[in-house]
N, C-alpha and C positions, 0 to 999 in steps of 0.2 A: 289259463284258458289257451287251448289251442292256436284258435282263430280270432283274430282280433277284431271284432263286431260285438255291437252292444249285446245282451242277452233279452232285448225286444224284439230285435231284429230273427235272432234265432227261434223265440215265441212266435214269429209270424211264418215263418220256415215252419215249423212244425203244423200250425192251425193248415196252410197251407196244403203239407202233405199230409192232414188227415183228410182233407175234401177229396183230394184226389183217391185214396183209399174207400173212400166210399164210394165212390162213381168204380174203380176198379174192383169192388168186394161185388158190386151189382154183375156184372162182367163174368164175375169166376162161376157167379151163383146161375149162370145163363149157359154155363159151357164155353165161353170165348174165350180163342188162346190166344185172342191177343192179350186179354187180361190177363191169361198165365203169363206170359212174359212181363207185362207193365207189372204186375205183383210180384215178382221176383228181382226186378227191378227198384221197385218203390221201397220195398223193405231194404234192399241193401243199400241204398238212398238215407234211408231213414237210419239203419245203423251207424254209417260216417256223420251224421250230422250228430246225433246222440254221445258218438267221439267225443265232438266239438264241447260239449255239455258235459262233459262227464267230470269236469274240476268244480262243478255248481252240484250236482247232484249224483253222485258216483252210485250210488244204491240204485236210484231210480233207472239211472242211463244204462248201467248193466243189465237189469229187469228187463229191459224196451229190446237192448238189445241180443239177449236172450231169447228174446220173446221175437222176434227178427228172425232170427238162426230157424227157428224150428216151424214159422210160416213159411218160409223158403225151402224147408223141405219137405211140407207139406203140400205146396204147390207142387213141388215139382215131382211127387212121387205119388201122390195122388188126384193131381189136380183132371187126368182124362176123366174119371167118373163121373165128373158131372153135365158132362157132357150127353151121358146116359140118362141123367134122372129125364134132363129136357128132351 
């Protein structure tokens, strides 16, 4: 383990930043760039802690943080359009 904290504590780091993903996914879906930043932000957020995780579950935390990489660049290279739909 990376980081030396129990793997509850990291459970609640994550339940954590899924709340906030959701109140930021409302955000992107509005055209707010400030949620493009906080989502670009939150995902690389989320891929250092998934680090943290990755001696407990190396398949899953690679997934997540794959899956990180490519919302971040989704954000950021397309995130003006929706700015348009609203």
């Amino acid at each position: 383990m990376a980081v030396n904290v129990p793997y509850s504590v990291l459970g609640w780091v994550q339940v954590a930043l899924g709340l906030l993903a959701v109140g930021i996914g409302i955000g992107l879906l509005r055209g707010n760039a400030g949620a493009r930043v906080a989502g670009v932000v939150l995902a690389g957020v989320s891929s250092i802690v998934h680090l943290t995780t990755i001696a407990a579950y190396p398949f899953w935390s690679l997934v997540v943080i794959v899956f990180n990489i490519m919302v971040i660049y989704s954000i950021i290279v397309h995130g003006r359009e929706m700015k348009k739909v609203w």
